[in-house]
Legacy VTK file of the C-alpha trace (Angstrom):
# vtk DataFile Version 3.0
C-alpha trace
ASCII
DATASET POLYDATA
POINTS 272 float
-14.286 -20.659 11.188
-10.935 -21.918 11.841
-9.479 -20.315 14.640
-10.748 -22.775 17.545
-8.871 -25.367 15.952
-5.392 -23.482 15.391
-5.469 -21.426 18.282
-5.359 -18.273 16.319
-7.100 -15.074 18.172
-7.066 -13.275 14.392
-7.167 -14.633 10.695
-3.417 -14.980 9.721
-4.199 -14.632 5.894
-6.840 -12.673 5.056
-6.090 -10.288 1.693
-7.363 -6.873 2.977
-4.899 -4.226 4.175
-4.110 -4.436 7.623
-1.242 -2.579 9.325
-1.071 -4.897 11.917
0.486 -7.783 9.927
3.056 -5.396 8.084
6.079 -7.779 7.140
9.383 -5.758 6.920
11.071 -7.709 3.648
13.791 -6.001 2.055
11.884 -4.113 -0.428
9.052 -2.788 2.013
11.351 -1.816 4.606
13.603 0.430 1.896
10.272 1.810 0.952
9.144 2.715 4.002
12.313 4.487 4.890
11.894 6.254 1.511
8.790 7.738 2.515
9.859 8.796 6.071
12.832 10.266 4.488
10.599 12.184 1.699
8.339 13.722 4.141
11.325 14.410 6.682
12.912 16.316 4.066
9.639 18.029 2.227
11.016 16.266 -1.126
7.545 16.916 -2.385
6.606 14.404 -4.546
7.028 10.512 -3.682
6.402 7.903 -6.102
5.945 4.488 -4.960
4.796 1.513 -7.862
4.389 -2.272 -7.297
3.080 -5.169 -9.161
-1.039 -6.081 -7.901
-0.807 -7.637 -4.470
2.888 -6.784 -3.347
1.269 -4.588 -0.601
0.941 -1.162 -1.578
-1.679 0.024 0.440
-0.429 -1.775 3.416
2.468 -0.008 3.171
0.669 3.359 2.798
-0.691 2.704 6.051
1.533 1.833 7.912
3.089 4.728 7.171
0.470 6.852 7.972
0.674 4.867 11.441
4.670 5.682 12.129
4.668 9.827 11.159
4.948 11.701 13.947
1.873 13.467 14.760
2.427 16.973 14.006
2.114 15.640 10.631
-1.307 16.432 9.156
-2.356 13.419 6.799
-4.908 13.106 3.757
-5.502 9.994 2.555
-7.259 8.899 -1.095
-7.878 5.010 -1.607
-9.746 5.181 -4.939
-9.034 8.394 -7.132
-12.429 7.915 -9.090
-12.849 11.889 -9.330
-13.324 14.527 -11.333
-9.952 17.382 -10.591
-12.690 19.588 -8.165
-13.903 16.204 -6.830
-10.470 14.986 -6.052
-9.300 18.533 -4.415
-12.422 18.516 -2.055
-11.927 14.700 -1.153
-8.336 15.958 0.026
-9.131 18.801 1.902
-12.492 17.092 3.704
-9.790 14.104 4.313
-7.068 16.522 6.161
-10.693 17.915 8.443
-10.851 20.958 6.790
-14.425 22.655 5.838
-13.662 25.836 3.007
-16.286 27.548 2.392
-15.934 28.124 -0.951
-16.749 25.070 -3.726
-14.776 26.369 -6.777
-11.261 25.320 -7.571
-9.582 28.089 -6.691
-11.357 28.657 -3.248
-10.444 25.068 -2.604
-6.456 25.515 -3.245
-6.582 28.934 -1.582
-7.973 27.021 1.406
-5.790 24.193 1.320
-2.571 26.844 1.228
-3.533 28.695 4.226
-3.719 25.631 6.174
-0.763 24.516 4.689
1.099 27.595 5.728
-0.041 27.622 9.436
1.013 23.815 9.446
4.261 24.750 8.228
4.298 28.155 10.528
4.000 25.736 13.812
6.501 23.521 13.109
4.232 20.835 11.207
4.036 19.050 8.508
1.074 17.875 5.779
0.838 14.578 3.821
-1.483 13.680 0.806
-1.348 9.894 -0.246
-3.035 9.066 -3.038
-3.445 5.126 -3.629
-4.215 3.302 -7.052
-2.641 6.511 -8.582
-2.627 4.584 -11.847
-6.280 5.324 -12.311
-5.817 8.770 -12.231
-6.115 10.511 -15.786
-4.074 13.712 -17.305
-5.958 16.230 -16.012
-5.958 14.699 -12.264
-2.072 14.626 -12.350
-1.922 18.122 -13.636
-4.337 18.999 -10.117
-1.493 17.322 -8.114
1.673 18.884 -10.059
-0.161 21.798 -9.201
-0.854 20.903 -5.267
3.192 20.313 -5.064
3.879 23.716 -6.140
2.643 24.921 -2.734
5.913 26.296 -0.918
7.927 28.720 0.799
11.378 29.285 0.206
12.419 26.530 2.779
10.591 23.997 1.255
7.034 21.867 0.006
4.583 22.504 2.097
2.295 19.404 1.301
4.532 16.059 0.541
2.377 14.141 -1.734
3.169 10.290 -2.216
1.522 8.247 -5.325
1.337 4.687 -4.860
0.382 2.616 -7.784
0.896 -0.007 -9.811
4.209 -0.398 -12.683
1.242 1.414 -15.050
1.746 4.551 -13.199
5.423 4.025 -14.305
4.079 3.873 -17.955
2.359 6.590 -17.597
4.382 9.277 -15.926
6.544 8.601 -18.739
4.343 9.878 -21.566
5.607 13.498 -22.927
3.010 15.432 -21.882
3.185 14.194 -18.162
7.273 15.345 -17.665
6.756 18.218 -15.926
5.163 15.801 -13.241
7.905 13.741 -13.808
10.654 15.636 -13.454
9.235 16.832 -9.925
9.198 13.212 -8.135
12.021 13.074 -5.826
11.805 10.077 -4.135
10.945 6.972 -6.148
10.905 3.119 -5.037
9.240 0.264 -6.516
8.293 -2.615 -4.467
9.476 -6.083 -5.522
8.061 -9.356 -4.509
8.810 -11.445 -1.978
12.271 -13.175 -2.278
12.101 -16.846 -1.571
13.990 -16.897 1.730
11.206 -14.231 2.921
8.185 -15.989 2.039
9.073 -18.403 5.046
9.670 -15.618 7.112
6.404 -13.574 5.755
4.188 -16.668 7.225
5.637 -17.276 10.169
5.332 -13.489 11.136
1.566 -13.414 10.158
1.333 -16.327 12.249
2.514 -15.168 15.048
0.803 -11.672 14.959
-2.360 -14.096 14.642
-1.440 -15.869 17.860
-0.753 -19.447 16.095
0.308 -21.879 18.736
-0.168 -25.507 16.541
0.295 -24.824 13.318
3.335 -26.491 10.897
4.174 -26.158 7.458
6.981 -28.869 6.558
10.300 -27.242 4.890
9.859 -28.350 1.284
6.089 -26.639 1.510
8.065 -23.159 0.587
9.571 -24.125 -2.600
5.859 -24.734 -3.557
4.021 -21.373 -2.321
6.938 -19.255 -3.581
6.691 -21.348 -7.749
2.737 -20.817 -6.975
2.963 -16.817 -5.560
6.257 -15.580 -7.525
6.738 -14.058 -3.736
3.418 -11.764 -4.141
1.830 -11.638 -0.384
-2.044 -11.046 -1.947
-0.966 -14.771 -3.174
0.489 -16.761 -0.610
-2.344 -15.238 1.549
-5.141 -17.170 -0.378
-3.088 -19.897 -1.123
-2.339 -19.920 2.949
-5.698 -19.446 4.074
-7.064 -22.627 1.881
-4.825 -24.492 3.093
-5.383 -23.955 6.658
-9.263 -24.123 5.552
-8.789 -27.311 4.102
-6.514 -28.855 6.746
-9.331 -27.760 9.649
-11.597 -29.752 7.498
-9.689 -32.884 7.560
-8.326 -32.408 10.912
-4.906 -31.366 10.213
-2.141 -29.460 11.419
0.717 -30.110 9.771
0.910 -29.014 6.515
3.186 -30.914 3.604
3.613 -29.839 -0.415
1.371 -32.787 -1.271
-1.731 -30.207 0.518
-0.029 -27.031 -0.567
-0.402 -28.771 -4.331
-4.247 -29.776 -3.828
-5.130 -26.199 -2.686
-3.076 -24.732 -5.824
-5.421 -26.948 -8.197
-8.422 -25.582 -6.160
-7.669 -21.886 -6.883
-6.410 -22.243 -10.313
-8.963 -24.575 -11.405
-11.658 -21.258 -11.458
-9.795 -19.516 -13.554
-9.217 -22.024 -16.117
-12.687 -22.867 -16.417
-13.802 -19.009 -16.838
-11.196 -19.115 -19.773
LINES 1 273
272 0 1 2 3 4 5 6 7 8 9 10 11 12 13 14 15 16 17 18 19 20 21 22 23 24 25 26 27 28 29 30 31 32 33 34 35 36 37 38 39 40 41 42 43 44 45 46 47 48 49 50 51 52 53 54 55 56 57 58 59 60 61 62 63 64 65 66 67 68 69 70 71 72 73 74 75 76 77 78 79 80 81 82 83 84 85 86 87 88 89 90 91 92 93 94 95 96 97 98 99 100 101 102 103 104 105 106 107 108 109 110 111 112 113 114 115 116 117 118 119 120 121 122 123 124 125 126 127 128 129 130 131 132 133 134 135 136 137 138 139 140 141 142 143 144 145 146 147 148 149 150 151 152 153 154 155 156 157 158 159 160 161 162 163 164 165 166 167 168 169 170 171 172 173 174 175 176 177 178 179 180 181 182 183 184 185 186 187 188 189 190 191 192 193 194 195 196 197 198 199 200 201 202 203 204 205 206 207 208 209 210 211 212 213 214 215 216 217 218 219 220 221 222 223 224 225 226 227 228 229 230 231 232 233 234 235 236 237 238 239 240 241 242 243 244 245 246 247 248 249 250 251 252 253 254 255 256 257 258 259 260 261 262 263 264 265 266 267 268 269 270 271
C-alpha cells in the first residue's frame, strides 16, 4: 500500500519469519553461533528458548540457510502430532519415503539414512519449532531419535526452539533424562535499547528505504512500548509508516510513535 510513497521495493515490518531481514543483535548472533557450533560438533541435542516474538523461528531459518550443504535438514514448524505422526513428518521432511508405517520401521529407516549421511562425510539436522507444545511422550520420541550414534558421535543433531515454557518443562522430574542430554543451550533475550535503532534501520535498508526518518527521541518510545521484542516494534513500525502515508508524512517524531501506541493498545483494552 505504502511502498510508492517510501520508496521501499519490500515491506520493512511485516511480523512473519523472513530470513532475509535477520538482524544480528547480540543475543541472536551468540545463538546462531551456538547452533553452528552444536551441529559442527554433533553435540546432539540443542536447546534454544525465547520469550513470544524475540525471533525464534527466524533464527531457525536462517540457520537452516548458512549450514553447509552436505548437511541433510528436517524441519517441524508446528509439533501438533501424535509420536508416529511426528516421526513420519521428520523423515517425509529430510525426502525420505520408508516403506514401512510402524514406529519401529520408521526409526530403522531414519538410522540407515543417518548412517550413510554420516558414512559420506555428512551431516543430518532435525529442528523442531514451538517445541513447547510438544507433550511427554513426544519428547521421549526425540530423547530417543538422539540416541542414534556411532562411536564418533550423534548422528542426527536435533535443535528445540521454544518458548521459556519449554524451560519449565524440561525441568519436570520425569523429563531429566532429556535434560541431562542437551548440550548446547541459549536463550534469546530482547532487543537492548541501543539495538532497536539499529534493528530498524537494518530492516529498512534490506527494504530499500530511501525517504524515510524517525527523529532520535522516537527510540526511547518504541523500546518503553516493545521491551526490545522485534514481533513488537514491527507492528508498532508498520502503523506508523501506515499512518504517516496517510497523512503524507515522512518524518516520523514520538508525538506519532505515541498515537500509533494508543491505536494498538486500545483493542486490547476494550476486549478486556
Amino acid at each position: 500500500m505504502y511502498l510508492e510513497f517510501y520508496g521501499l521495493k519490500n515491506f520493512p515490518f511485516h511480523i512473519t519469519s523472513d530470513p532475509q531481514f535477520f538482524f544480528e543483535s547480540a543475543s541472536h548472533k551468540e545463538a546462531l553461533a551456538a547452533l553452528l557450533y552444536g551441529v559442527k560438533e554433533r553435540k546432539g541435542l540443542i536447546l534454544i528458548t525465547g520469550e513470544v516474538g524475540t525471533g525464534k523461528t527466524t533464527l531457525c531459518k536462517t540457520f537452516l540457510n548458512v549450514l553447509p550443504q552436505e548437511v541433510k535438514t528436517s524441519l517441524i514448524l508446528n509439533p501438533y502430532f501424535s509420536e508416529v505422526q511426528l516421526l513420519k513428518a521428520i523423515v517425509e521432511d529430510f525426502g525420505l519415503n520408508i516403506k514401512g508405517k510402524g514406529r519401529l520401521d520408521i526409526v530403522k529407516g531414519l538410522n540407515s539414512f543417518l548412517l550413510e549421511q554420516n558414512r559420506v562425510g555428512g551431516n543430518a539436522v532435525l529442528i523442531v519449532d514451538e517445541a513447547q507444545d510438544l507433550g511427554a511422550r513426544q519428547l521421549e520420541q526425540i530423547r530417543l531419535l538422539s540416541n542414534l550414534e556411532t562411536a564418533a558421535g550423534k548422528l542426527l543433531q536435533i535443535v528445540l526452539a521454544g518458548q521459556p515454557e519449554l524451560d519449565d518443562k524440561l525441568s519436570q522430574f520425569s523429563l531429566r533424562q532429556i535434560r541431562q542430554r542437551i548440550c548446547v543451550h541459549h536463550t534469546l533475550t530482547p532487543l537492548r535499547l541501543g539495538e532497536v535503532k539499529k534493528y530498524i534501520e537494518h530492516r529498512l535498508k534490506k527494504a530499500g528505504d530511501s525517504s524515510i526518518e524517525i527523529m532520535p527521541q522516537s527510540y526511547d518510545v518504541i523500546y518503553k512500548f516493545s521491551g526490545g521484542i522485534p514481533r513488537l516494534i514491527n507492528m508498532l513500525c508498520d502503523r506508523v509508516l501506515l499512518c504517516g502515508f496517510a497523512h503524507d508524512k515522512k518524518i516520523f517524531d514520538p508525538a506519532l510513535f505515541k498515537i500509533c501506541i494508543e491505536e494498538l493498545e486500545f483493542p486490547q483494552t476494550h476486549n478486556n
